[in-house]
N, C-alpha and C positions, 0 to 999 in steps of 0.2 A: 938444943931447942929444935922439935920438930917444924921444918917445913911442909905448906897444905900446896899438895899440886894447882900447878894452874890451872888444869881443868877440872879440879872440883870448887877453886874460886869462880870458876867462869861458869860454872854447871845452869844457874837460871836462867843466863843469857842464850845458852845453849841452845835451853828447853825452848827457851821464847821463842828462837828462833827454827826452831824443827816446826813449833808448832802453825807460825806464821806463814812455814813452806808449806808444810800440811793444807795449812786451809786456803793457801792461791793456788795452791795443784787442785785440790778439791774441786773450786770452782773455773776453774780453766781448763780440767781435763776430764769434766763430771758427763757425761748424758744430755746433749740438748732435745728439753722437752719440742715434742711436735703440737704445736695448737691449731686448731679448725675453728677459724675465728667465726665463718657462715659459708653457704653456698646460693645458689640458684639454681634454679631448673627451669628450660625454655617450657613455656604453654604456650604452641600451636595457635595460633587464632581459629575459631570454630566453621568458620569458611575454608579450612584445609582439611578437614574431617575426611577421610577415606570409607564412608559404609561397605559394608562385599558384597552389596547389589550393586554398586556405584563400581566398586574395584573391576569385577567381574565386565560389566557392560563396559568397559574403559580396555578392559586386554582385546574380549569380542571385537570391537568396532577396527581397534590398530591394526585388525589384520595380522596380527605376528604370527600366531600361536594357532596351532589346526587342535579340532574339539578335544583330543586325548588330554594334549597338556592344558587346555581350557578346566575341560571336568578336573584334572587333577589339583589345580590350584584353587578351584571353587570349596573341591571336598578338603585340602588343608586349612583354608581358611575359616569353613564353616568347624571345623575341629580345632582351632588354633586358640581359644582363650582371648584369643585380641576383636574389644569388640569393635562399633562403628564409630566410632568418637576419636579412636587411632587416628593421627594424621600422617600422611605426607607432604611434600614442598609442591609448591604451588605449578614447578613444572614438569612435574609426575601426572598431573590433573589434565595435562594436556595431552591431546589426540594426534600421534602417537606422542610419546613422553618426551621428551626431551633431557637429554643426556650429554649435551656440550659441557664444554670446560667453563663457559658462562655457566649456566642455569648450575654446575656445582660449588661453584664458585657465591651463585649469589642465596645460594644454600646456606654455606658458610656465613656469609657475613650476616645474615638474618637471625640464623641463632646465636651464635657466639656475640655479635654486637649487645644482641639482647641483655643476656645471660649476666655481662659482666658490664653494660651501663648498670644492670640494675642494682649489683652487687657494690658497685663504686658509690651508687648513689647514696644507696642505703646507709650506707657506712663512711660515707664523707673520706674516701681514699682515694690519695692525689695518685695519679698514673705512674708517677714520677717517684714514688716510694715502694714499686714493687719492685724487688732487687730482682727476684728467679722468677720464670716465664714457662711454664711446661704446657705443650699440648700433642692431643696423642687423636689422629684419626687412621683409621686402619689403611683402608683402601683409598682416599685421597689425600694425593701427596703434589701438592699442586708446588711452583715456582713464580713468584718469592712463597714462602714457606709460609703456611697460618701463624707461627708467633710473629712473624715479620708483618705479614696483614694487620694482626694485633698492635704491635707499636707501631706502626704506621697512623692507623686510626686513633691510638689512644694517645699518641704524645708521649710516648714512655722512653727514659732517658738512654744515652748511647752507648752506656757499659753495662746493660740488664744481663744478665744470662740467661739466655734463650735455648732451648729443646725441643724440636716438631717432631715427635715418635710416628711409625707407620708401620703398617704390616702388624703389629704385634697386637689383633684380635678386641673381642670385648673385654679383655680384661685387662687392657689398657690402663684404664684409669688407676687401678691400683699400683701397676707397674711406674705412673707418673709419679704417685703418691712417695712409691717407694724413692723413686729420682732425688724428688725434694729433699728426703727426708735424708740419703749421703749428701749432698749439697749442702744442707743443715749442719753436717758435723762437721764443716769445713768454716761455713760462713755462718758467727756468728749476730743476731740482731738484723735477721731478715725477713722479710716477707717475701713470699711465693701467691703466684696464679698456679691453677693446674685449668685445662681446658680439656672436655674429655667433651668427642661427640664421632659421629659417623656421618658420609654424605649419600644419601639414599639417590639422589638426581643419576650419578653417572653409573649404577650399578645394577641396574637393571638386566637377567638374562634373559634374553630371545629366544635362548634355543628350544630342542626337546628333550634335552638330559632330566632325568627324572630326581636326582639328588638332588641339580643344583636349579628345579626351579621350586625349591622350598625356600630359598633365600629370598625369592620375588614376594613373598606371602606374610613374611612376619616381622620382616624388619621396617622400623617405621620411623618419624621426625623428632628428634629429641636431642639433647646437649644441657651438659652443666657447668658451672665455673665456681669450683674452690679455693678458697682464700685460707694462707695457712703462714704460722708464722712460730717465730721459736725466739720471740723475743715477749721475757718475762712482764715487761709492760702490757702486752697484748691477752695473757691468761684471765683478768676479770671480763674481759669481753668475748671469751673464746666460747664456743660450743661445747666443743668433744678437746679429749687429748690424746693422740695416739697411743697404745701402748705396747700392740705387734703389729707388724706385718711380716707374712711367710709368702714367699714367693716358690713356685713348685712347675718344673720343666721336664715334661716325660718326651720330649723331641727325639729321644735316642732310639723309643721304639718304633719302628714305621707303620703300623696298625693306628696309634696317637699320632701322630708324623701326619696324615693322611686324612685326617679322622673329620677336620676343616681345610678346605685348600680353594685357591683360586687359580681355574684352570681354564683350557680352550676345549670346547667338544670337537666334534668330528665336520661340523658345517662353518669352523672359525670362529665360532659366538663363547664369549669370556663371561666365565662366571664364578660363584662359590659354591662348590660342589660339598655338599654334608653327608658325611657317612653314616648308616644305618648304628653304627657301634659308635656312635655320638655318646650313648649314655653311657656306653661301659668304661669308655676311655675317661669320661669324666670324672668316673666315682673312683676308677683306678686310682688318677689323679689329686681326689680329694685324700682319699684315703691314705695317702704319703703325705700331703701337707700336715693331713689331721695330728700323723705321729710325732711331728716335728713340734706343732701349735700345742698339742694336748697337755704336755707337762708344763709349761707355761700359765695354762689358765685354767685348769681341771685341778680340784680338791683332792686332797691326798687320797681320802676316803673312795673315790671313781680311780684313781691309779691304782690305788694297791686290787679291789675287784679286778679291772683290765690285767694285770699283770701275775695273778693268779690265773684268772678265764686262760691266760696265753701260756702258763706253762703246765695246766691241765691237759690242754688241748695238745701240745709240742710233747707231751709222754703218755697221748692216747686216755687220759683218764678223763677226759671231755670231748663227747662226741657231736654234743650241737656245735650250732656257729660261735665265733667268736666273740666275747663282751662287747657292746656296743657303750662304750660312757655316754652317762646322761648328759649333753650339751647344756643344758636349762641351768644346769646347778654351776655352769660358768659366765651363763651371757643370759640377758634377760630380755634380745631382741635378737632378730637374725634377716638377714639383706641377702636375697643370692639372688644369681645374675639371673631375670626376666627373657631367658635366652628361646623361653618355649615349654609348654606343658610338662614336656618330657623329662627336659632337665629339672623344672621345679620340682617336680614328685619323687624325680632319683632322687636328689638329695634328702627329698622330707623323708625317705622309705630309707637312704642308707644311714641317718641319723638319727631317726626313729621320733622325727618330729612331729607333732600336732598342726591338724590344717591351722590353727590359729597364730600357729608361730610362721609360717609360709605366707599369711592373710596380705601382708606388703608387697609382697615378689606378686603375688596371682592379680593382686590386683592391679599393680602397673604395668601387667603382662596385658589386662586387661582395658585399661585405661588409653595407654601409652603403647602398647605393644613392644617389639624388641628393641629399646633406643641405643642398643650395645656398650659400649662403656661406662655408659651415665645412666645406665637403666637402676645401680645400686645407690645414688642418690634420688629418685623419683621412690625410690623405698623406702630410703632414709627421710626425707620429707613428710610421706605417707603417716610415717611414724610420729610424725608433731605433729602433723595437721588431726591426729585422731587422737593427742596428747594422752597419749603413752609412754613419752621417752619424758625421763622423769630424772633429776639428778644423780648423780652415782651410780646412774644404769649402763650397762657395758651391751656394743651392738656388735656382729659378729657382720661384716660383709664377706661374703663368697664368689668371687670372678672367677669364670673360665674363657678362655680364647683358646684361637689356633696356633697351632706348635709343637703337640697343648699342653696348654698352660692351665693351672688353678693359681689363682692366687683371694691370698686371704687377708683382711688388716680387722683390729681388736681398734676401738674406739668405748673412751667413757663421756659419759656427759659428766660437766663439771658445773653447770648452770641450769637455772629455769629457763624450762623450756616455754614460749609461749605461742598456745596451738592457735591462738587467732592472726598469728601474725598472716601477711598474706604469701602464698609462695602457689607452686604450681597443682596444688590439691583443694584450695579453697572453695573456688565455687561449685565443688562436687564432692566433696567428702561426706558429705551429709546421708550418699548414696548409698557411701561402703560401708562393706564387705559387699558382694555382687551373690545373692543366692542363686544356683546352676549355671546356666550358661547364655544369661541375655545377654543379646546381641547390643547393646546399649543401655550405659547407667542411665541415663535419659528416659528409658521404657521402664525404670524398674521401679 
């Protein structure tokens, strides 16, 4: 009489059970989705408005500055995109400015209290339920630390984990984003703050350096606060859901190295000195993220072109430039960093965009001026507020900072969007697009 092995008696329970390990590995060791459940964005009260008759008359009077560098910061601002509506903090507005570790300090807690009462309100979230705390401002780095300010004032409980980033440019915010989002694969069933802003009060240069008084001229009042979460309950309510982020460091070359920096001139006076090769270093910059980003979110059909164009060209049988892939056919909206004329056109000219696809970036260059970190959500905004961002639609931000850095994150909307809600584009959206260069949507 044949006997049947024990392990072909045992074989379904086998199965059953490979299968039951299969699917708690699945879900225990699968991808945690990132959600963007909502944002804010600080709106200036209209009595901080900076006009560049006002700016202008306000350097004159302080005495600082002898007429060369006077004419010069009249002529970048009247070329700069950013119109009168731009604000600064309220002790910018004073004769001379004021630049103590108060007035930046109460910089901070003007926007950022804002930003994220308004965000908690909105959405009925206890302070006490944000598990991760990230905020990123470049040049002030005050003691106790802004997330410390933040649970201070918010009540938020005593095991949060907390991150004050600095130094690490306008492109920060994405950098924070990215933080969350290894934090996320550790902790699961969390919520995150992200805090991204810059403090304009103690940054002011006095000197006559001619690079670094371009920084007095375009950076202006602004801050946002992101709410994100990776807990599956939270996706009916979410906005966006991450689906890249490229993070991209050309630090190694010292031409990029050099390109943003904050340094002392020759009469002691501290500033951020901008290099003339600001755009080349950027597009450098882009142009390495892009290769990384591109197979990712580009249709086979724009790769195989691109990688033909590339070994045309690598054996001499192509002698134009290199294929540029059509972006459009990946992403149906685009956010790049508000850093200044220059940079927005590099980009739109090395991607081969349409002004219409830049219309966000130009006009909170416009609106809002350089708000550094947070100038890619005042675009993302932009984009409801003129409800265009539309379910299933994927939005491409583009940050660069000092270092330099590009960095990039792919966002889909997963929800309606609704353009009436109110946010920092309401009582003016009606204005934009801005035709040529008025000095105020208000004149237009």
């Amino acid at each position: 009489m044949e006997t049947t092995s024990p392990f072909i008696n045992n074989l379904p329970q086998v199965v059953s059970a490979c299968v039951i390990i299969a699917v708690i590995g699945y879900y225990v060791f699968r991808p945690r989705r990132i959600y963007l459940i909502d944002f804010s964005c600080y709106q200036p009260p209209d009595f901080l408005r900076a006009p560049v008759s006002n700016f202008i008359e306000h350097l004159t009077i302080s005495g600082v500055f002898d007429k060369e560098s006077l004419d010069l910061q009249q002529k970048i601002l009247e070329r700069s995109g950013i119109s009168d509506d731009a604000s600064v903090p309220v002790t910018v507005h004073e004769i001379p400015p004021n630049s103590s570790l108060s007035a930046a300090r109460q910089e901070t807690h003007d926007i950022l209290f804002t930003v994220v009462e308004d965000l908690f309100l909105k959405h009925k979230i206890e302070p006490k339920s944000i598990d991760i705390l990230v905020s990123n401002c470049s040049l002030f780095c005050p003691s106790p630390s802004i997330t410390s300010v933040i649970i201070n004032r918010f009540g938020m409980r005593s095991n949060i984990k907390s991150f004050s980033l600095s130094g690490m440019g306008c492109s920060a915010g994405l950098l924070s984003i990215n933080l969350v989002k290894d934090l996320m694969k550790i902790h699961g069933g969390s919520m995150a703050l992200v805090l991204s802003m810059e403090a304009v009060s103690p940054n002011g240069y006095r000197g006559k350096c001619k690079s670094m008084l371009i920084a007095n001229t375009i950076f202006r009042m602004g801050g946002a606060a992101i709410l994100l979460s990776n807990r599956e309950q939270d996706k009916h309510k979410a906005k966006y859901k991450l689906q890249h982020l490229i993070r991209t460091h050309v630090g190694s070359d010292n031409e990029s190295y050099e390109s943003v920096m904050q340094q002392i001139d020759e009469e002691g006076n501290v500033g951020v000195a901008l290099s003339k090769q600001l755009v080349k270093v950027a597009s450098k910059a882009l142009k390495i993220n892009v290769v990384e980003l591109g197979p990712r979110v580009l249709p086979y059909s724009e790769q195989v072109i691109y990688i033909i164009s590339f070994i045309k060209r690598k054996w001499g049988m192509q002698k134009e430039v290199l294929y540029t892939p059509n972006f459009k056919k990946a992403f149906e909206h685009f956010c790049i960093h508000a850093g200044g004329r220059a940079i927005i056109e590099g980009v739109e000219k090395h991607l081969k965009l349409d002004k219409e696809d830049v219309e966000a970036s130009r006009s909170t260059l416009h609106r809002y001026g350089n708000t550094s970190s947070s100038s890619l959500w005042y675009e993302l905004q932009y984009l409801e507020a003129k409800g265009r961002m539309r379910k299933g639609d994927r939005v491409w931000q583009i940050g660069f900072g000092s270092g330099f850095k590009a960095n990039t994150a792919v966002w889909k909307c997963i929800s309606k969007i609704d353009s009436k809600d109110r946010n920092a584009w309401s009582d003016r959206i009606h204005l934009y697009p801005i035709s040529g260069d008025g000095s105020s949507a208000l004149e237009t």
